[in-house]
Structure formats: structure tokens, C-alpha cells
PDB file of N, CA, C and O in Angstrom:
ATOM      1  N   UNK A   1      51.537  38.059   3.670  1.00  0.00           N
ATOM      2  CA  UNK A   1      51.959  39.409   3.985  1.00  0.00           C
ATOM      3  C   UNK A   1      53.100  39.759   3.037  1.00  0.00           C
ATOM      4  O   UNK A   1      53.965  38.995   2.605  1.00  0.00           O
ATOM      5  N   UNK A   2      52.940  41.041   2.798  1.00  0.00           N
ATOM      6  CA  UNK A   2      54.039  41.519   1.953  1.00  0.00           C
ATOM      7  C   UNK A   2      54.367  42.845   2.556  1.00  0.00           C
ATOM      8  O   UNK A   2      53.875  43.452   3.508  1.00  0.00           O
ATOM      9  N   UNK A   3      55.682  43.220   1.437  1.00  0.00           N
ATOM     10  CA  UNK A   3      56.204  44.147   1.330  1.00  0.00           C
ATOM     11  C   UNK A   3      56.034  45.315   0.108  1.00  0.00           C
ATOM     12  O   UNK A   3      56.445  44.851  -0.956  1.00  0.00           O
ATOM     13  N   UNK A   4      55.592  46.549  -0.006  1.00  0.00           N
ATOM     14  CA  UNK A   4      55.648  47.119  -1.758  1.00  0.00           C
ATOM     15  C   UNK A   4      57.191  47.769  -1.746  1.00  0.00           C
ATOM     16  O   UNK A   4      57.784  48.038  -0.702  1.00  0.00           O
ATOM     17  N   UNK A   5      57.661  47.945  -2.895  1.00  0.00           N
ATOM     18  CA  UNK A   5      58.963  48.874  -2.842  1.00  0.00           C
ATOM     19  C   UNK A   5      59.284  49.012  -4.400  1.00  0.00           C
ATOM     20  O   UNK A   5      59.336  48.241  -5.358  1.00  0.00           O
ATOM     21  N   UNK A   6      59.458  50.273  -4.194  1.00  0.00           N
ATOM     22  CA  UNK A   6      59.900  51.022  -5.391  1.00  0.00           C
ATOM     23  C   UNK A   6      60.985  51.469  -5.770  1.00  0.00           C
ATOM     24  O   UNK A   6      61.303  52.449  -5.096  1.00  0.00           O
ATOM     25  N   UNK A   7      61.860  51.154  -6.695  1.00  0.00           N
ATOM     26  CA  UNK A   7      63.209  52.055  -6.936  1.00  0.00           C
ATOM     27  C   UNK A   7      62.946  53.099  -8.580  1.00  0.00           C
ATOM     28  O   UNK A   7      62.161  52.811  -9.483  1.00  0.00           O
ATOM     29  N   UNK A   8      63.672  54.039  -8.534  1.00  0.00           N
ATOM     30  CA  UNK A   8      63.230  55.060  -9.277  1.00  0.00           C
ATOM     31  C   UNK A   8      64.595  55.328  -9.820  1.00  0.00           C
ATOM     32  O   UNK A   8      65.505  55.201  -9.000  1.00  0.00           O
ATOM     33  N   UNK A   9      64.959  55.711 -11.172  1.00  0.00           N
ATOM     34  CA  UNK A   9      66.265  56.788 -11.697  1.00  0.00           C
ATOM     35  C   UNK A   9      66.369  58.045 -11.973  1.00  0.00           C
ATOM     36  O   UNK A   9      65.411  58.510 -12.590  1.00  0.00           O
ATOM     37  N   UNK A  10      67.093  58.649 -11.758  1.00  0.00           N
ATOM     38  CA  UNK A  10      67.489  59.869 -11.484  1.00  0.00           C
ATOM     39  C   UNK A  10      66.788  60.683 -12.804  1.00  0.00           C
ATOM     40  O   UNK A  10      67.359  60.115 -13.735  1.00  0.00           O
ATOM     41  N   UNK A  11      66.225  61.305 -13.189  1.00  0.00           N
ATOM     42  CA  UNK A  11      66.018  61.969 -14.913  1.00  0.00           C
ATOM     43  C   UNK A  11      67.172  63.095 -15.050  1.00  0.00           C
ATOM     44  O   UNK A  11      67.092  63.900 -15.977  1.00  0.00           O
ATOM     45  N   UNK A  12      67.920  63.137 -14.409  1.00  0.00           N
ATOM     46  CA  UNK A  12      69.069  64.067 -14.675  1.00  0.00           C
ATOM     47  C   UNK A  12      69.953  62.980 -15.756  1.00  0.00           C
ATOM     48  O   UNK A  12      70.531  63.400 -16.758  1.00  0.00           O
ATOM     49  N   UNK A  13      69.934  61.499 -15.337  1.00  0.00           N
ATOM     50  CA  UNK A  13      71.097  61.314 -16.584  1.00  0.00           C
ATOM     51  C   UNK A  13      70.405  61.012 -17.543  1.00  0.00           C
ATOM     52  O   UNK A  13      71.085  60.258 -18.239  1.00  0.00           O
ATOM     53  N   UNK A  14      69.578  61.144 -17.921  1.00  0.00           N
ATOM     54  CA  UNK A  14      68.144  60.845 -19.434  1.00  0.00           C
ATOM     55  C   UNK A  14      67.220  60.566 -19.299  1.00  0.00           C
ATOM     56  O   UNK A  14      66.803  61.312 -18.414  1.00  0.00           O
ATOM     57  N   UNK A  15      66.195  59.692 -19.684  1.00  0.00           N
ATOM     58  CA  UNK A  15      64.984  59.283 -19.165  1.00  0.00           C
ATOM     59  C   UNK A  15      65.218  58.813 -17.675  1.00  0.00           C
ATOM     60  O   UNK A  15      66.194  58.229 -17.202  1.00  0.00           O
ATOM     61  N   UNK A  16      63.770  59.330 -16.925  1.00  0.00           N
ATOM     62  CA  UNK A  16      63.627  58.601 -16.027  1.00  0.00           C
ATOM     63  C   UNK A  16      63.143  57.357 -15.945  1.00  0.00           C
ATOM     64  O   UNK A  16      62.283  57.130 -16.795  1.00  0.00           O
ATOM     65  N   UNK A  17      63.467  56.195 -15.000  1.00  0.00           N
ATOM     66  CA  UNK A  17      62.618  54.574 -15.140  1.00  0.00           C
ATOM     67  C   UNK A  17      62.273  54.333 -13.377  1.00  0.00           C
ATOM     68  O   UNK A  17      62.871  54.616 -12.339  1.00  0.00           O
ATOM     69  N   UNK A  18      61.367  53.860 -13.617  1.00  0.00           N
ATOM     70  CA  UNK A  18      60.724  53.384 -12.062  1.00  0.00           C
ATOM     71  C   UNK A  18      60.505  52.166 -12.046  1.00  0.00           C
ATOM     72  O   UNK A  18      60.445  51.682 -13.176  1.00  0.00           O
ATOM     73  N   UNK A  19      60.316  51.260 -10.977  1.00  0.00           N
ATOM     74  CA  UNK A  19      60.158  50.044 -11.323  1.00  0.00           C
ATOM     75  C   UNK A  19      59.797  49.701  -9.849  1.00  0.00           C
ATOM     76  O   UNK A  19      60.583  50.046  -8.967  1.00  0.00           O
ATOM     77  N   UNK A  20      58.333  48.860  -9.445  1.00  0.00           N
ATOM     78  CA  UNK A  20      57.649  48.696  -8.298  1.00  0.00           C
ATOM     79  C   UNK A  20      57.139  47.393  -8.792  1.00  0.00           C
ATOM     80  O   UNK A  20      56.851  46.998  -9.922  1.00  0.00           O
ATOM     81  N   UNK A  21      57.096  46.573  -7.049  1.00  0.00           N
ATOM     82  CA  UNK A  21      57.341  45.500  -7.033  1.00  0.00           C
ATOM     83  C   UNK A  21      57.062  44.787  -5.481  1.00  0.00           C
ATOM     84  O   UNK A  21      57.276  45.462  -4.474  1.00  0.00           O
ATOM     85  N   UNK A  22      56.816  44.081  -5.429  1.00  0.00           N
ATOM     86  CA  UNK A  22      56.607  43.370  -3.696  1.00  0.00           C
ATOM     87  C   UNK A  22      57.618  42.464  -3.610  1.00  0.00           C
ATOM     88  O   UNK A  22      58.198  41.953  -4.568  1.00  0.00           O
ATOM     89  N   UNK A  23      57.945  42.158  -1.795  1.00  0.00           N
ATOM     90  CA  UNK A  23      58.387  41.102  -1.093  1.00  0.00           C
ATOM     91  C   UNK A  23      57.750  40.137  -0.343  1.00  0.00           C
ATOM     92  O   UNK A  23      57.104  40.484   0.646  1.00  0.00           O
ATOM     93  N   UNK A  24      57.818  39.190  -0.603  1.00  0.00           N
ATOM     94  CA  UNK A  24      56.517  38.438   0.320  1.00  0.00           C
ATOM     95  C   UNK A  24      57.340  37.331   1.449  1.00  0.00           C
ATOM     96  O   UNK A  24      58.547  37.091   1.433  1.00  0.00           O
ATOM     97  N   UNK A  25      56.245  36.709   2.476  1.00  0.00           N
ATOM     98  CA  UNK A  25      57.145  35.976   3.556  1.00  0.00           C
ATOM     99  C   UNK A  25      56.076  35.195   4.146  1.00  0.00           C
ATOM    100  O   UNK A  25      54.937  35.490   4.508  1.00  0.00           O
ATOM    101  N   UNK A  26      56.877  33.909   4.147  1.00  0.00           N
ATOM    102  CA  UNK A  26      56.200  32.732   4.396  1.00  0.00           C
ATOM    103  C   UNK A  26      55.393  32.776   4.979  1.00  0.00           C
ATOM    104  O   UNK A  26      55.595  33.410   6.014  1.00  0.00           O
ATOM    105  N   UNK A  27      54.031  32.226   4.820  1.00  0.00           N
ATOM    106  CA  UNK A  27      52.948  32.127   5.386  1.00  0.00           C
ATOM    107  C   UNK A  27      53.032  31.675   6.634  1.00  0.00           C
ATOM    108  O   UNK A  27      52.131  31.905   7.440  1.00  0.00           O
ATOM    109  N   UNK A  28      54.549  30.701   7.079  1.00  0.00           N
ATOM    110  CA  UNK A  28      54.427  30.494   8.558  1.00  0.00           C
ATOM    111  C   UNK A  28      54.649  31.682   9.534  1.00  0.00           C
ATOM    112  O   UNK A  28      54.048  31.978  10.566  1.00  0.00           O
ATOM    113  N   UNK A  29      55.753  32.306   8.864  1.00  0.00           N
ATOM    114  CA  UNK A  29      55.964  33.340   9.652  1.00  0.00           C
ATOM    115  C   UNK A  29      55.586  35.011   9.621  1.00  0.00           C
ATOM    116  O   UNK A  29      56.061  36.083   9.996  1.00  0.00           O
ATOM    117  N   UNK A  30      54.326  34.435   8.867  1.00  0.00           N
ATOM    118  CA  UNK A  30      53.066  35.662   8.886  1.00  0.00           C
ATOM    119  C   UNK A  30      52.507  35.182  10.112  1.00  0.00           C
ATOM    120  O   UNK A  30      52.560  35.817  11.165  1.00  0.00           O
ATOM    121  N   UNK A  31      51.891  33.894   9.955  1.00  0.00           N
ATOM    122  CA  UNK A  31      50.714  33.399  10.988  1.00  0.00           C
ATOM    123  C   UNK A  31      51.228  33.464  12.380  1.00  0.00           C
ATOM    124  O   UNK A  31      50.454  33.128  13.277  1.00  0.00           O
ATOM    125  N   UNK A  32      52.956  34.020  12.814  1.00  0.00           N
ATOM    126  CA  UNK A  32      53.242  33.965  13.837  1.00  0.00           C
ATOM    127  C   UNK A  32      53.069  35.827  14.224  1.00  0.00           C
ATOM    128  O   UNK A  32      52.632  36.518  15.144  1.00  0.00           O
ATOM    129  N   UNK A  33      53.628  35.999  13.064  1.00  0.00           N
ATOM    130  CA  UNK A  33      53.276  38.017  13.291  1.00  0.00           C
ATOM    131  C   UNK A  33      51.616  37.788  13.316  1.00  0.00           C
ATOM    132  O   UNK A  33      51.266  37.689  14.493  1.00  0.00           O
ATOM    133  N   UNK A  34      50.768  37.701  12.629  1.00  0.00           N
ATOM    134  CA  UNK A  34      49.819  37.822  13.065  1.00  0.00           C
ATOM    135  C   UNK A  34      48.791  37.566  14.302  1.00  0.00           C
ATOM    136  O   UNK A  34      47.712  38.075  14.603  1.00  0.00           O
ATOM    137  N   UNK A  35      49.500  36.679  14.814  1.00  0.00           N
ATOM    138  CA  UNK A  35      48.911  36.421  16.128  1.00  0.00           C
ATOM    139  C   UNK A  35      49.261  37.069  17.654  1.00  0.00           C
ATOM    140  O   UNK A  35      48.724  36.808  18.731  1.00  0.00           O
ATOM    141  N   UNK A  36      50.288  37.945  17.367  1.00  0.00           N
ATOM    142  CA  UNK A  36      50.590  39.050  17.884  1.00  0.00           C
ATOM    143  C   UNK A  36      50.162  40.391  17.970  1.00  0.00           C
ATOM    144  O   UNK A  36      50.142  41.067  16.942  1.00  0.00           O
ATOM    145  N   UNK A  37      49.765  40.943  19.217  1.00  0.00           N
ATOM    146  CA  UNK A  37      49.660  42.333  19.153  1.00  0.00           C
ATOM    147  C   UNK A  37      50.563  43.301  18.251  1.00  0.00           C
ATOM    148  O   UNK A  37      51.788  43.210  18.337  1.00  0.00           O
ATOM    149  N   UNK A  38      50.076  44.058  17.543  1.00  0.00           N
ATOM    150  CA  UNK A  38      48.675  44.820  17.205  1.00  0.00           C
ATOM    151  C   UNK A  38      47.919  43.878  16.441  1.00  0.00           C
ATOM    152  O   UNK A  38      46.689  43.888  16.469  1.00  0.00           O
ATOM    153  N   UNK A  39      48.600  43.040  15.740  1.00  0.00           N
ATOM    154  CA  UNK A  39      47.982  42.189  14.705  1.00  0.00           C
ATOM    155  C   UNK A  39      46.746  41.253  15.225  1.00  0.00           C
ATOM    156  O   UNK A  39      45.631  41.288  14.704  1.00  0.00           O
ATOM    157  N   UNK A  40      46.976  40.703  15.944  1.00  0.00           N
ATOM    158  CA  UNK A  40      46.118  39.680  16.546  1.00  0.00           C
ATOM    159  C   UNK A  40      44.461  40.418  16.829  1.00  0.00           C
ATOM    160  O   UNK A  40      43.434  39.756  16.677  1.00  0.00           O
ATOM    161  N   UNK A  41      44.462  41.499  17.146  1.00  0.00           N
ATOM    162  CA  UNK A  41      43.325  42.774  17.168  1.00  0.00           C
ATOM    163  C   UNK A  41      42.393  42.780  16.428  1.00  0.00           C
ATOM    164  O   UNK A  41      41.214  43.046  16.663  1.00  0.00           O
ATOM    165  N   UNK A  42      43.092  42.364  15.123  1.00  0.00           N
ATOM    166  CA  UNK A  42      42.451  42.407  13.661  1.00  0.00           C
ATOM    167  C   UNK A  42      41.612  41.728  13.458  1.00  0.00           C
ATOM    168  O   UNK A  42      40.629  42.025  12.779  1.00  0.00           O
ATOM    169  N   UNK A  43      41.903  40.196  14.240  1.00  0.00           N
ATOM    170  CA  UNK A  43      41.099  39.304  13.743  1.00  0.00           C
ATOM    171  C   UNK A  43      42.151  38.010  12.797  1.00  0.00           C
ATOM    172  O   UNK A  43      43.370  37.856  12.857  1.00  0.00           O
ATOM    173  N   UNK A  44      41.491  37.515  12.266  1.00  0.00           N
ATOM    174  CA  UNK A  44      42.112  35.945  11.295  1.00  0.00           C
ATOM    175  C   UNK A  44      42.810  36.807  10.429  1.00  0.00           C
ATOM    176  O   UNK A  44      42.570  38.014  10.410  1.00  0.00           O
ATOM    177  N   UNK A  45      43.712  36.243   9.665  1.00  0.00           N
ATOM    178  CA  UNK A  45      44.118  36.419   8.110  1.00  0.00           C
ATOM    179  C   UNK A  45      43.025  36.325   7.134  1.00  0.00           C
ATOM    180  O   UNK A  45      42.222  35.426   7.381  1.00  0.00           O
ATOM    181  N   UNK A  46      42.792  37.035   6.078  1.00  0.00           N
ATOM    182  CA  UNK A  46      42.148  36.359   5.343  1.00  0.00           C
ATOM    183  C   UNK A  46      42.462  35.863   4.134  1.00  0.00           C
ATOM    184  O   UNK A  46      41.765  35.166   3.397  1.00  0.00           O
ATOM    185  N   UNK A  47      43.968  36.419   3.918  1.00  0.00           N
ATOM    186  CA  UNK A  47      44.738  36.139   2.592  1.00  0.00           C
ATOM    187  C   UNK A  47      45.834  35.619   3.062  1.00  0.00           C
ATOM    188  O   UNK A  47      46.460  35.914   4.080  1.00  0.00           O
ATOM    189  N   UNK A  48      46.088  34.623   2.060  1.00  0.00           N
ATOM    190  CA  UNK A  48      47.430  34.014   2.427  1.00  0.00           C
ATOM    191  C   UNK A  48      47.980  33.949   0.750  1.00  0.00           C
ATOM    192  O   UNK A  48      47.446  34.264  -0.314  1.00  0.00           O
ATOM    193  N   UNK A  49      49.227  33.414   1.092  1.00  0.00           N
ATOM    194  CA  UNK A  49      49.829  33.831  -0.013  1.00  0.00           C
ATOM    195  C   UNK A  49      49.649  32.979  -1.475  1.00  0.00           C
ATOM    196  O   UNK A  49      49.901  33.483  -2.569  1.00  0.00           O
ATOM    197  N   UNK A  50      49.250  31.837  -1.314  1.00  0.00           N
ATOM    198  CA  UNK A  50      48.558  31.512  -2.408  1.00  0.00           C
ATOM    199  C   UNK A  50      47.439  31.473  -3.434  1.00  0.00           C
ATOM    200  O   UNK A  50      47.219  30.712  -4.375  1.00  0.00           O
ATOM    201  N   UNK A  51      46.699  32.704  -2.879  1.00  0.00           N
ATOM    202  CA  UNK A  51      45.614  33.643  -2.366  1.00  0.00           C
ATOM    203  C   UNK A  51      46.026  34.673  -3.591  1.00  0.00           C
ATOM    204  O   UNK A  51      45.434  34.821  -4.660  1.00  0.00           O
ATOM    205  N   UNK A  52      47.302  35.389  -3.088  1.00  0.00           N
ATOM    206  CA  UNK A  52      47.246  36.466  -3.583  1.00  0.00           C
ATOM    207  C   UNK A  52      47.910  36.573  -5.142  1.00  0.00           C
ATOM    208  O   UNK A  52      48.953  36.046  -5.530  1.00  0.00           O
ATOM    209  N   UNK A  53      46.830  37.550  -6.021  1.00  0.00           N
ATOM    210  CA  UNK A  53      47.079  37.261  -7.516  1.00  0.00           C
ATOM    211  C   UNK A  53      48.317  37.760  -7.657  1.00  0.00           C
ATOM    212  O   UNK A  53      49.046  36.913  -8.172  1.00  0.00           O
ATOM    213  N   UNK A  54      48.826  38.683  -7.443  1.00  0.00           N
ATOM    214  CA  UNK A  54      50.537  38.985  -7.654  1.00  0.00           C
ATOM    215  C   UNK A  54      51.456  37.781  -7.652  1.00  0.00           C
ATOM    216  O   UNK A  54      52.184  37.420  -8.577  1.00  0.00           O
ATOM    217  N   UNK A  55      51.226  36.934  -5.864  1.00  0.00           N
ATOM    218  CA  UNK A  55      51.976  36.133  -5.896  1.00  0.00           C
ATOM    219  C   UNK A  55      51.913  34.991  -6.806  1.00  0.00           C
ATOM    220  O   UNK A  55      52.911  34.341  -7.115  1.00  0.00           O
ATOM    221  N   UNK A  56      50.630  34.730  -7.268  1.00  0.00           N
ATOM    222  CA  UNK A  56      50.041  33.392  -8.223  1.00  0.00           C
ATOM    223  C   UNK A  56      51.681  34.049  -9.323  1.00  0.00           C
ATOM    224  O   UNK A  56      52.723  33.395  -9.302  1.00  0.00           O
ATOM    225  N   UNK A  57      51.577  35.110  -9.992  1.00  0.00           N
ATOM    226  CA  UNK A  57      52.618  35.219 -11.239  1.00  0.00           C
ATOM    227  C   UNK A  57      53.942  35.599 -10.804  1.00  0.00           C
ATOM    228  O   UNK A  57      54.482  36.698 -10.930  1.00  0.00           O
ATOM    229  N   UNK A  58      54.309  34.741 -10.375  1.00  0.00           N
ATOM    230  CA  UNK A  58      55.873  34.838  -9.776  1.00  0.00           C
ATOM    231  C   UNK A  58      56.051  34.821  -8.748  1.00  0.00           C
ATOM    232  O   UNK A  58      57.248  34.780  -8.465  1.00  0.00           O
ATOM    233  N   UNK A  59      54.875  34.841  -7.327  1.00  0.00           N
ATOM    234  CA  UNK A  59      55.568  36.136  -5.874  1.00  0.00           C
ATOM    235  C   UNK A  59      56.230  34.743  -5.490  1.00  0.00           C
ATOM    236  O   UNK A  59      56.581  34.851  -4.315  1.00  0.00           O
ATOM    237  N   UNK A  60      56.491  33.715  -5.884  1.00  0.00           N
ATOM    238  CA  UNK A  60      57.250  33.105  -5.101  1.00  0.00           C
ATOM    239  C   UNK A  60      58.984  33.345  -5.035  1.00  0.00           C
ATOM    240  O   UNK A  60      59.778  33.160  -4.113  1.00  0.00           O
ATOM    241  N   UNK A  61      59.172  33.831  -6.416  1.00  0.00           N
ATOM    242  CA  UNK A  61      60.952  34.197  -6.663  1.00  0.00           C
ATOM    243  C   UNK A  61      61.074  35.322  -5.672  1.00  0.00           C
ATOM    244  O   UNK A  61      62.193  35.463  -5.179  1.00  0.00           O
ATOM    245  N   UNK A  62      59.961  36.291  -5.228  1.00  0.00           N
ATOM    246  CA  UNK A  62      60.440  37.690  -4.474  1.00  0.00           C
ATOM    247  C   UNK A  62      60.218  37.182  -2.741  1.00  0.00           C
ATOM    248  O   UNK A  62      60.332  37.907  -1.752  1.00  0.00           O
ATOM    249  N   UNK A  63      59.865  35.679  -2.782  1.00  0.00           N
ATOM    250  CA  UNK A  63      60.014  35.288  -1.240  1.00  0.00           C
ATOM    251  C   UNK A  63      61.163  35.448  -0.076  1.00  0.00           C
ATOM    252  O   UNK A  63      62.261  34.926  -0.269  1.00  0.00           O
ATOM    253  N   UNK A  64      60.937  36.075   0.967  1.00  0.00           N
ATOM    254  CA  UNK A  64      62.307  36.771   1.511  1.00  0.00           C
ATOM    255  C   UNK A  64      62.764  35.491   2.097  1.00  0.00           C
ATOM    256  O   UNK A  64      61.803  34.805   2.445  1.00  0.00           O
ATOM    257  N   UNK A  65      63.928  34.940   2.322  1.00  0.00           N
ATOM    258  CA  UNK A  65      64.507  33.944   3.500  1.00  0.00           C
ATOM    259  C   UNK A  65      64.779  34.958   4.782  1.00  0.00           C
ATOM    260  O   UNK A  65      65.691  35.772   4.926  1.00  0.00           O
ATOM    261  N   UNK A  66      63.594  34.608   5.733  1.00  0.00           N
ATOM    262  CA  UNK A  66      64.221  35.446   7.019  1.00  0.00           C
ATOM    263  C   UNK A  66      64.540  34.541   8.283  1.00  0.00           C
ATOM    264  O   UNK A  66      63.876  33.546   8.575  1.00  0.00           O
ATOM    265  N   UNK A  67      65.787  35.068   9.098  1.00  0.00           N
ATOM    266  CA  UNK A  67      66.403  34.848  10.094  1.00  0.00           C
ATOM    267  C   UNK A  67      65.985  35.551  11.326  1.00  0.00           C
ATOM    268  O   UNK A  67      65.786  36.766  11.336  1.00  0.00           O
ATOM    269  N   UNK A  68      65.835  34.705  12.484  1.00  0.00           N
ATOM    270  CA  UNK A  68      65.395  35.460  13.510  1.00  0.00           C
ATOM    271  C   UNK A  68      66.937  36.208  13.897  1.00  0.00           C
ATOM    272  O   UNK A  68      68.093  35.795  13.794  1.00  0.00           O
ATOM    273  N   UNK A  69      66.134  37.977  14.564  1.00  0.00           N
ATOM    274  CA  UNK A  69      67.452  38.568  14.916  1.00  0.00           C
ATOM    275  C   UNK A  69      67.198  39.501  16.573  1.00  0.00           C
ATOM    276  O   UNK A  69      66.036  39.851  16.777  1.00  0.00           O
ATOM    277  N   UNK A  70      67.988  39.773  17.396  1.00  0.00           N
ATOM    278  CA  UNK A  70      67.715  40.608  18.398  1.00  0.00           C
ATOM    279  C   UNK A  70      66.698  40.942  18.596  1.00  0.00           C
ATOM    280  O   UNK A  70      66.124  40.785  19.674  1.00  0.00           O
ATOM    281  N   UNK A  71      66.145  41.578  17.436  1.00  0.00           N
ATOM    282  CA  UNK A  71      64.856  42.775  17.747  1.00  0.00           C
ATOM    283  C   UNK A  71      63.796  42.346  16.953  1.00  0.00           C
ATOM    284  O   UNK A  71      62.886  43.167  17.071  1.00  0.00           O
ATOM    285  N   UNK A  72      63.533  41.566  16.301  1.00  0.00           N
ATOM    286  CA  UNK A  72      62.859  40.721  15.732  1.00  0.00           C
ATOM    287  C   UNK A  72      63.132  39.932  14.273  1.00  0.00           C
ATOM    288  O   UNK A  72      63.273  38.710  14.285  1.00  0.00           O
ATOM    289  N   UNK A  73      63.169  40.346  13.584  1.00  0.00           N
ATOM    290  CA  UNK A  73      63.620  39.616  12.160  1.00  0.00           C
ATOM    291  C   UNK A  73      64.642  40.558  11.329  1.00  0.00           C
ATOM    292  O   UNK A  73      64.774  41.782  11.346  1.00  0.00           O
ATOM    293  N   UNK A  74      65.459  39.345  10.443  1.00  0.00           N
ATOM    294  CA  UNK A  74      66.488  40.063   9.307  1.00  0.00           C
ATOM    295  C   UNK A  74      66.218  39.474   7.969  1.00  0.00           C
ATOM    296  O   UNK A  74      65.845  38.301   7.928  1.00  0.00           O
ATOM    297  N   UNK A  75      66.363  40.149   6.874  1.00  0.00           N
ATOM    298  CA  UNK A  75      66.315  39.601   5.540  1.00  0.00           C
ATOM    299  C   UNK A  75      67.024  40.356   4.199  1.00  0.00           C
ATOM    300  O   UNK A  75      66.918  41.570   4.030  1.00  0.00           O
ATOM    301  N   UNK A  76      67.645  39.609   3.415  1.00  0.00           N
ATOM    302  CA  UNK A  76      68.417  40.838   2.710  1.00  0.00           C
ATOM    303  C   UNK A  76      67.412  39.688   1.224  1.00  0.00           C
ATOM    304  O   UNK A  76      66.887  38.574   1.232  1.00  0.00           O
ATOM    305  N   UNK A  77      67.629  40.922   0.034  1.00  0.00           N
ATOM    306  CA  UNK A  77      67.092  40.314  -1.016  1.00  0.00           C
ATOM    307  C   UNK A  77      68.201  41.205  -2.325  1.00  0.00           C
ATOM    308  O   UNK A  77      68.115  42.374  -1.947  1.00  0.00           O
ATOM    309  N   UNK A  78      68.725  41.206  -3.037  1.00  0.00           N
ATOM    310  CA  UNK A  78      69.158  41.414  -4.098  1.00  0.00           C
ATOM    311  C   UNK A  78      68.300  41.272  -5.270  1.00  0.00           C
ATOM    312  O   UNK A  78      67.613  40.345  -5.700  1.00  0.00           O
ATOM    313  N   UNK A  79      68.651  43.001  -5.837  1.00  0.00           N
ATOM    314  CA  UNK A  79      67.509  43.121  -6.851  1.00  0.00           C
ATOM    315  C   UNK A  79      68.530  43.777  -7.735  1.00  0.00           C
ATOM    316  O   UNK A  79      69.184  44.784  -7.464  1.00  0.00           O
ATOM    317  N   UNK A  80      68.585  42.823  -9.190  1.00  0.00           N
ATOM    318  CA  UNK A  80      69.212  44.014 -10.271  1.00  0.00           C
ATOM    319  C   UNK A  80      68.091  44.478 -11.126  1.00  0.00           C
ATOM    320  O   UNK A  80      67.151  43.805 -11.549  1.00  0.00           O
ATOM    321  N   UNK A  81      68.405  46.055 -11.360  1.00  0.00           N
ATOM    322  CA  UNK A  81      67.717  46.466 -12.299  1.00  0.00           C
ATOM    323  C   UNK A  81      68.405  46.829 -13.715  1.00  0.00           C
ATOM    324  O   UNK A  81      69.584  47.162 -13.838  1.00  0.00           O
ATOM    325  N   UNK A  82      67.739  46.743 -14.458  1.00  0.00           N
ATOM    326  CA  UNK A  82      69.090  46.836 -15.913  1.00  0.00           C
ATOM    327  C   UNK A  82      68.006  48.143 -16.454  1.00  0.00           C
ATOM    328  O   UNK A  82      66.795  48.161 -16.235  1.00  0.00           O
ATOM    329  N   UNK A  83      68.602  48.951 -17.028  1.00  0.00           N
ATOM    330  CA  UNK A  83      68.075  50.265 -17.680  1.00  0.00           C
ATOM    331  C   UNK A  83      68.044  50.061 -19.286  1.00  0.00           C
ATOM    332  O   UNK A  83      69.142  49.863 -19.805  1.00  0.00           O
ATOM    333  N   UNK A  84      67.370  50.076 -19.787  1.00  0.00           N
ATOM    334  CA  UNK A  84      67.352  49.995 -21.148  1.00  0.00           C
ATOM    335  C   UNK A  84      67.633  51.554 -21.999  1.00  0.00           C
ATOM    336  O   UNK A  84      67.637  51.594 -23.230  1.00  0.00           O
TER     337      UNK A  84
END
């Protein structure tokens, strides 16, 4: 399971740059969201993350470390973008 996310620059200060990208999260603690309502509804997984071609070229560096929290999960990830 992943995440997509996009950050974008402003074209007011010169060119604009975009830059899109996924978060991904351990296959254990997919297989526990997934077995949960609504998810569980669905049926099996059929992709897991070694599976998926994104992750084959890198998705392991964009792997989130998550902490269980109150309301269900927390995760922070730090992303620099450098503008050329």
C-alpha cells in the first residue's frame, strides 16, 4: 500500500517545477489495515510491495516508519526538494 503526493512551485517566482512521488508501508502493517473493514470487503491483497515496479527502483528509501497513535497511526517523512 501506498501513498501518491505531489509538491508543486509557485510560477510567480520563474519557472514552475512539480515533482510526484509515493510513500509506501510495510507490508505488515498493510496486511493488518487490510484485514479490516472496509478493506477486508475487498477480498486478499494482491500486490505487495515487492510486487510493485515503483517500489522494485527505490520504494524502499520512501518507506514510512509508523507509530501506533490514538486514532490510528502517525508518520512523518522529510522530503528536500532542490530547484534547479
Amino acid at each position: 500500500m501506498h501513498i501518491h503526493f505531489k509538491i508543486r512551485t509557485s510560477a510567480t517566482s520563474g519557472k514552475a517545477f512539480e515533482f510526484t512521488s509515493q510513500l509506501y508501508f510495510d507490508d505488515t502493517l498493510t496486511d493488518k489495515v487490510f484485514a479490516q473493514a472496509p478493506y477486508s470487503a475487498k477480498g486478499a491483497r494482491t500486490t505487495r510491495n515487492t510486487q510493485d515496479g515503483i517500489f522494485k527502483q527505490g520504494g524502499s528509501k520512501l518507506l514510512l516508519q509508523v507509530a501506533s497513535a490514538a486514532a490510528g497511526y502517525s508518520s512523518t517523512f522529510d522530503i528536500g526538494l532542490q530547484i534547479a
